[in-house]
MIVEXKE-383771 format. One record per residue: x, y negated, z of N, C-alpha, C, O, CB in turn. Coordinates in steps of 0.1 Angstrom, whole numbers, padded with zeros to 4 digits, always signed. Glycine has a CB too. Example, Ala and Ser with C-alpha at 12.3 -4.5 7.8 and 13.67 -1.06 7.14 Angstrom:
<filos>
+0132+0057+0078+0123+0045+0078+0132+0033+0078+0142+0033+0085+0113+0045+0090;+0128+0022+0071+0137+0011+0071+0129+0000+0079+0134-0011+0080+0141+0006+0057;
</filos>
This chain:
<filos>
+0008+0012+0000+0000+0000+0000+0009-0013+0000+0021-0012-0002-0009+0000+0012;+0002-0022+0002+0008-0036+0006+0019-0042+0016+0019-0054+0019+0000-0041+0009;+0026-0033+0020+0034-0034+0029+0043-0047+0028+0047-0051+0017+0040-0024+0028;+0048-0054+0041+0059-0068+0038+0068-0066+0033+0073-0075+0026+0066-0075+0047;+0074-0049+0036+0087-0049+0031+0091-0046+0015+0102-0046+0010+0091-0039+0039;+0074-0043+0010+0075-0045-0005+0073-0056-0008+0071-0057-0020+0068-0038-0013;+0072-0065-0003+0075-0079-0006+0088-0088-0006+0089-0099-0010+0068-0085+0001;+0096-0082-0001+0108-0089+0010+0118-0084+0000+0116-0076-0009+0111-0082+0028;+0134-0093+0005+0142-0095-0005+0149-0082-0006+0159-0082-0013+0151-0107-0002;+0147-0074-0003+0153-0057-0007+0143-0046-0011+0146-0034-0013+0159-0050+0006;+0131-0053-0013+0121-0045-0021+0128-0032-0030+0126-0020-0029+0114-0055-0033;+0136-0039-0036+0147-0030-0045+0154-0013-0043+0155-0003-0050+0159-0038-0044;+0157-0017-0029+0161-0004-0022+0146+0005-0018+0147+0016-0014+0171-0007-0007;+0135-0001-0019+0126+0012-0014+0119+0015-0025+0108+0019-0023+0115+0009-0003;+0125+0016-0041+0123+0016-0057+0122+0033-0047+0112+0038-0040+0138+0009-0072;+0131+0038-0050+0135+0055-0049+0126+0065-0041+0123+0077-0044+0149+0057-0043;+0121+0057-0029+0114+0059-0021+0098+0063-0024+0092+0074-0022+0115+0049-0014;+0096+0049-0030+0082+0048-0031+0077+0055-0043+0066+0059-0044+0079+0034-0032;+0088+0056-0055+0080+0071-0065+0082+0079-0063+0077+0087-0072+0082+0075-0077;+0092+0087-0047+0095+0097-0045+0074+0097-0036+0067+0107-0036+0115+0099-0037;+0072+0086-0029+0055+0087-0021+0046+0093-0035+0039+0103-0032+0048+0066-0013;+0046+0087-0049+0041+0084-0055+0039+0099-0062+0029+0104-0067+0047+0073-0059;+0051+0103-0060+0047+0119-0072+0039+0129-0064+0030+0136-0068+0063+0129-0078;+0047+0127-0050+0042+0137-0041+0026+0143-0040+0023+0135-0031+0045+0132-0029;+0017+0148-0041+0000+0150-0041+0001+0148-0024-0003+0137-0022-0008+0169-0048;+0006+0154-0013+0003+0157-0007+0014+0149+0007+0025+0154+0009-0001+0169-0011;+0009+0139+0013+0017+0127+0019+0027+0138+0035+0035+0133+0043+0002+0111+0025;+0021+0154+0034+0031+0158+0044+0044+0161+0039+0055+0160+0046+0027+0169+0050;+0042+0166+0023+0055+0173+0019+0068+0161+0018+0080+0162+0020+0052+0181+0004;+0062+0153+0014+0070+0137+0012+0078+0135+0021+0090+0133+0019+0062+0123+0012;+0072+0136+0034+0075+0130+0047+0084+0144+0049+0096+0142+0048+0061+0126+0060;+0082+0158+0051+0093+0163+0050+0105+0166+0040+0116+0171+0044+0090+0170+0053;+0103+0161+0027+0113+0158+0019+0122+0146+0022+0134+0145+0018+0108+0157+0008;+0116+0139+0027+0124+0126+0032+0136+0128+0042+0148+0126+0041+0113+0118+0042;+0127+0136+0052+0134+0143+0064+0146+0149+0065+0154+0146+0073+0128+0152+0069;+0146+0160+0055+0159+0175+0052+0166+0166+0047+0177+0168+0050+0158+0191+0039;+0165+0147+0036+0173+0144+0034+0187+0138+0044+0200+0138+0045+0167+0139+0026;+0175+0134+0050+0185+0121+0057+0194+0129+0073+0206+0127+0077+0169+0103+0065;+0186+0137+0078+0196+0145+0090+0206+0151+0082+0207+0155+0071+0187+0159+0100;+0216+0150+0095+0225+0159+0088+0227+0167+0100+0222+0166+0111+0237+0154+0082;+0239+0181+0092+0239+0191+0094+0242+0194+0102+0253+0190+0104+0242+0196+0088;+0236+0200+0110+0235+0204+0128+0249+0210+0132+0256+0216+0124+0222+0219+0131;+0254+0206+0147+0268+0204+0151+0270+0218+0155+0261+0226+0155+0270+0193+0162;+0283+0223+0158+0287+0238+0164+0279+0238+0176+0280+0229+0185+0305+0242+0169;+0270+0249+0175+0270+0248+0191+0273+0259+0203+0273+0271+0202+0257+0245+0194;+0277+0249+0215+0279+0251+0221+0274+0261+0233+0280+0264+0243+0280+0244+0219;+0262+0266+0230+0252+0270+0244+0240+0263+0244+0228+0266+0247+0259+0267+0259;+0243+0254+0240+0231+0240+0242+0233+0235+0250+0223+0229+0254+0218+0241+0245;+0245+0233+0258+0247+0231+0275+0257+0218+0275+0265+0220+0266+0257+0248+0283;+0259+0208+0280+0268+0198+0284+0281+0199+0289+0282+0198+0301+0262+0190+0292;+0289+0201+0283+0304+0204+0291+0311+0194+0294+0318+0189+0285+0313+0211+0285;+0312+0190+0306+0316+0176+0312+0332+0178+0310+0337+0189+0310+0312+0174+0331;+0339+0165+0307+0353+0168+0296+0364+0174+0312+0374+0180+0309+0361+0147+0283;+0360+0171+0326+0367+0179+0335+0368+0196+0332+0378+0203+0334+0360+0176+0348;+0353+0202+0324+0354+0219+0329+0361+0219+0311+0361+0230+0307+0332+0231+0335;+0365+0209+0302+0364+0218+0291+0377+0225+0287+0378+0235+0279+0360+0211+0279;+0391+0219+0295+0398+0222+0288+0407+0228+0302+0410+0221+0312+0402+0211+0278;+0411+0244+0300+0415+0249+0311+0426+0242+0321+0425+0240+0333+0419+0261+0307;+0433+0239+0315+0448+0236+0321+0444+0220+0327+0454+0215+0333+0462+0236+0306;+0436+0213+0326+0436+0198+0328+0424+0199+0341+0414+0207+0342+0431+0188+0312;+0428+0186+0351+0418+0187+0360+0413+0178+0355+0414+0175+0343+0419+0187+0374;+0404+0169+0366+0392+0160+0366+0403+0148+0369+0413+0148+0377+0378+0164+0379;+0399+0135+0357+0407+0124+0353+0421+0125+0350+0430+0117+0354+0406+0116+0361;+0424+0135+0343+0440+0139+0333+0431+0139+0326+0423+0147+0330+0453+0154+0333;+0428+0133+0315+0424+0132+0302+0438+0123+0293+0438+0124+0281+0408+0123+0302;+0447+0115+0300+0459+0107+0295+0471+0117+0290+0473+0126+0297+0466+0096+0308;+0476+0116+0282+0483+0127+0282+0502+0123+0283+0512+0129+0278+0477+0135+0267;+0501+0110+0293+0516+0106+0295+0509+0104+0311+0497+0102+0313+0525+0090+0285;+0520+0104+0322+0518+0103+0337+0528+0095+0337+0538+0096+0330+0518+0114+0346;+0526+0083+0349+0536+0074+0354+0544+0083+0365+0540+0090+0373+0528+0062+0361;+0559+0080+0363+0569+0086+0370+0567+0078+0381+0572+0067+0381+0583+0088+0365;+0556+0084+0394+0560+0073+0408+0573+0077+0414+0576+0070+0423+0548+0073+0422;+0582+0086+0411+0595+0085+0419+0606+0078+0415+0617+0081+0418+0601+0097+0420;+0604+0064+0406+0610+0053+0409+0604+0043+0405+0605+0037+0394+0622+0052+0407;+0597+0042+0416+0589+0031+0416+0592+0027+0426+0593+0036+0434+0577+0031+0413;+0595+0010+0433+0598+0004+0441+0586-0006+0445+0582-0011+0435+0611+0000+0439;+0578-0012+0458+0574-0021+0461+0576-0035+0467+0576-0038+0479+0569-0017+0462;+0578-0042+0458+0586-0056+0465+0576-0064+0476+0566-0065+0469+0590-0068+0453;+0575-0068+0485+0568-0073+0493+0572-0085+0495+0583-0086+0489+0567-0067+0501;+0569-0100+0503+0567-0113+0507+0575-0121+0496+0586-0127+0497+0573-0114+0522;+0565-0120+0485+0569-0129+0472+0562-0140+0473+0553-0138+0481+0567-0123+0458;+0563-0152+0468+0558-0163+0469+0550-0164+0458+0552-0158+0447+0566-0172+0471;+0540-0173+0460+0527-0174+0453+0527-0179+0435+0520-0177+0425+0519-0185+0462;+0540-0185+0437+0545-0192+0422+0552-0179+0416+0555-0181+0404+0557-0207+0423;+0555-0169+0419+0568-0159+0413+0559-0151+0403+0549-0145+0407+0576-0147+0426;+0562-0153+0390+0558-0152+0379+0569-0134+0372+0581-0133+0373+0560-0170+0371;+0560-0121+0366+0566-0114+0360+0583-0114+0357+0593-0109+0363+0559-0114+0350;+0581-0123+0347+0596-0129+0339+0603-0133+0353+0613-0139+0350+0594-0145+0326;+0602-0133+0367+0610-0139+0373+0615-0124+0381+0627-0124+0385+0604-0153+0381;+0607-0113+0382+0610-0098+0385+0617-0095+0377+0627-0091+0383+0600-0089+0385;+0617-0094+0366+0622-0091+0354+0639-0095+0357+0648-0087+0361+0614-0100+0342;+0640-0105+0355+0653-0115+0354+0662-0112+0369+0674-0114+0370+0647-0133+0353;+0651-0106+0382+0658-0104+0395+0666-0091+0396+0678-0090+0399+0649-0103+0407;+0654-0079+0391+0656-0066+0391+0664-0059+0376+0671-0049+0377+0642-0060+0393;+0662-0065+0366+0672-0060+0354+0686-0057+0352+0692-0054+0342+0672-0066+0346;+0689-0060+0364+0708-0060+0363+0708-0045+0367+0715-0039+0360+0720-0074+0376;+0702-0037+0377+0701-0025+0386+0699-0015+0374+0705-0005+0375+0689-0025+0398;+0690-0016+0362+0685-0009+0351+0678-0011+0341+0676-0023+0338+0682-0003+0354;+0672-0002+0334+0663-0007+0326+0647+0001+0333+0644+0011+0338+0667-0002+0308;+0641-0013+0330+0624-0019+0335+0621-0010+0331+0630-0006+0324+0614-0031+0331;+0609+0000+0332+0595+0006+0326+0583-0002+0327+0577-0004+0317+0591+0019+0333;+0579-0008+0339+0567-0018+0341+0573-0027+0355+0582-0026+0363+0550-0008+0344;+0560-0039+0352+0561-0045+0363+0547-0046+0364+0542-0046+0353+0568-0057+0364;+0537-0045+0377+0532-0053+0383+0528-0060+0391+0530-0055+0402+0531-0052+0382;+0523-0070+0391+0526-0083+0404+0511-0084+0401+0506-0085+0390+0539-0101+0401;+0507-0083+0412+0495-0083+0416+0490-0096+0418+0497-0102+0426+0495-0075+0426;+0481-0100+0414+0478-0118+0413+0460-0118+0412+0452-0110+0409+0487-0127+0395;+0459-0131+0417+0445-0133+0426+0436-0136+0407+0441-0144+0399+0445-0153+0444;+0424-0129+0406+0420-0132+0399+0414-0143+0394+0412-0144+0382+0418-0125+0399;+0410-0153+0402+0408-0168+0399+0417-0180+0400+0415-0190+0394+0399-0171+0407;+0428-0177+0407+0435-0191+0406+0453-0178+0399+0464-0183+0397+0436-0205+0428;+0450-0167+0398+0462-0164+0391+0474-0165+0395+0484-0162+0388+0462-0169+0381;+0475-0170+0409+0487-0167+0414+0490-0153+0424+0483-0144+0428+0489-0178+0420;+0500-0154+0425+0508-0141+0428+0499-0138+0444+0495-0147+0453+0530-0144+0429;+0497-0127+0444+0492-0123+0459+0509-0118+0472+0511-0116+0484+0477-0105+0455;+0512-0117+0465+0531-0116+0474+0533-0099+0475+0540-0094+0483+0531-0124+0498;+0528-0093+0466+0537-0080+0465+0538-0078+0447+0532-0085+0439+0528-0065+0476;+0544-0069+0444+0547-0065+0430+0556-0049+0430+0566-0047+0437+0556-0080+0423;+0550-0038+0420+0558-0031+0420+0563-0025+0408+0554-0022+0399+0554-0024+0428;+0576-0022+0404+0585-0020+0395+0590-0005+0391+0596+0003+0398+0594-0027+0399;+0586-0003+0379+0589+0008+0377+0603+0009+0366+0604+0005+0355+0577+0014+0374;+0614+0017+0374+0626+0023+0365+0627+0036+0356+0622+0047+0360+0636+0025+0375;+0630+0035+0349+0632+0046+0338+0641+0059+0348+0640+0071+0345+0642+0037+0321;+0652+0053+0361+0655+0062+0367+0658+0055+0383+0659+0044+0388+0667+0069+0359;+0656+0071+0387+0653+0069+0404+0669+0061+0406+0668+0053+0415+0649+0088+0415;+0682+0062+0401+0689+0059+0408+0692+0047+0410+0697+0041+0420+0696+0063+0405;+0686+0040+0394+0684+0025+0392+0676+0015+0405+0680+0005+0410+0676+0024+0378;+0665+0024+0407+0657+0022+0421+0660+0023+0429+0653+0015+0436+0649+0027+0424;+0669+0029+0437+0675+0034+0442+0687+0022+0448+0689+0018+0460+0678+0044+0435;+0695+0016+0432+0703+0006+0440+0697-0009+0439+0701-0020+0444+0717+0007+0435;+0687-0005+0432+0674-0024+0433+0671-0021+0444+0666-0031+0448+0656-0029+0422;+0670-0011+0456+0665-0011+0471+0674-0020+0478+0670-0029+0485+0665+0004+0479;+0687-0017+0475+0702-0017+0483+0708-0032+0483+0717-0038+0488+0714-0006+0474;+0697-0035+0470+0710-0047+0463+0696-0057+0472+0700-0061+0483+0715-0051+0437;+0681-0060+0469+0676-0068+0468+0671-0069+0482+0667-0079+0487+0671-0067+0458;+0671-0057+0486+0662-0056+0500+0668-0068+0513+0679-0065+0518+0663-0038+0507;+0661-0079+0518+0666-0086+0525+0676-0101+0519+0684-0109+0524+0671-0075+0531;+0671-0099+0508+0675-0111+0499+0665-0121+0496+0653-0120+0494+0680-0107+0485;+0674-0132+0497+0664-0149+0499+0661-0146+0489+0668-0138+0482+0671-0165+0500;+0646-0153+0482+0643-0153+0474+0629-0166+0471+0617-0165+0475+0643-0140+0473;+0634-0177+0465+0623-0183+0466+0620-0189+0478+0608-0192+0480+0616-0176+0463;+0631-0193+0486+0627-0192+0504+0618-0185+0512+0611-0190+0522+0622-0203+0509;+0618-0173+0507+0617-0160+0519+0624-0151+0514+0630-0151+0503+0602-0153+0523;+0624-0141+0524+0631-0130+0522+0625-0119+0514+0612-0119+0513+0636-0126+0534;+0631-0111+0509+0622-0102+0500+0622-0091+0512+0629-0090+0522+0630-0097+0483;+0610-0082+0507+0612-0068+0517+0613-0059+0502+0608-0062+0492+0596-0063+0531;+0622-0048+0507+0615-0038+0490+0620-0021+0497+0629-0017+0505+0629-0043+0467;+0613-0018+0492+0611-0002+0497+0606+0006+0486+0603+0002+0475+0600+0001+0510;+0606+0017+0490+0601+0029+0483+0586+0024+0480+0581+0016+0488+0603+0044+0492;+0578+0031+0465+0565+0029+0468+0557+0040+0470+0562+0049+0463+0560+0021+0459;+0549+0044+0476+0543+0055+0490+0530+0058+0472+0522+0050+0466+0534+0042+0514;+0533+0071+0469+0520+0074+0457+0510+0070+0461+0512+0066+0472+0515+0088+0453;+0495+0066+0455+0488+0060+0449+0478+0066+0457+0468+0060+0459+0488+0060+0436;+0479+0081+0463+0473+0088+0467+0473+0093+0485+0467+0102+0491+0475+0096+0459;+0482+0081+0489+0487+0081+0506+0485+0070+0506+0489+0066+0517+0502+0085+0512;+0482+0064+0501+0481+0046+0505+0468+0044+0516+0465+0034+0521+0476+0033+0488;
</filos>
């Protein structure tokens, strides 16, 4: 019939449609010829069952879906940093001991300054090891730095 959309600026595209309504005698068979076209082809299945991505894959627990892990055994946490101490200034303190893997400095999400700890990660524990030795108890900024081991993610 009279439909808007055979009026409207893509009339054009429902050309195929509407002689495919047109030949049909009988307006069910249409509607399922329509149908077989447009689905597509039904997925492997599974059981029918939802497998939550923890049970699917034997060897992996629940949140290992990443397939790189951060080395926390040299990772160091710097403590009583001042509010202005910017990345690039960790960077520039701790790079002589080794080479960086990450930094982060933990900072207040509205005014973006430093909250006074930050922790650093080395490519090796020994490098960490002597950024403990060298930095721990060094002026910095007028306070002293504290830096220690950092305690996993999972004892905090």
């Amino acid at each position: 019939g009279d439909h808007w959309t055979t009026k409207g600026p893509y009339k054009d595209t429902l050309g195929p449609i509407q002689e495919e309504l047109e030949k049909s005698d009988k307006p069910g068979e249409a509607a399922a010829g329509a149908k077989e076209k447009t689905e597509p082809a039904p997925a492997r299945s599974t059981g029918g069952k939802y497998v939550p991505p923890s049970l699917r894959g034997a060897s992996r627990g629940p949140g290992e879906s990443m397939a790189q892990r951060r080395d926390d055994q040299a990772t160091i946490r710097v403590t009583n940093l001042s509010e202005d101490t910017r990345e690039s200034d960790l960077q520039e303190l701790f790079r002589t001991f080794g080479a960086i893997s990450r930094i982060y400095l933990a900072k207040d999400k509205v005014t973006h300054q430093s909250k006074g700890f930050a922790f650093i990660n080395f490519h090796r524990r020994e490098d960490a090891s002597r950024a403990i030795a060298g930095v721990n108890g060094f002026g910095y900024d007028n306070l002293i730095l504290n830096v220690e081991w950092a305690r996993p993610s999972n004892q905090q």
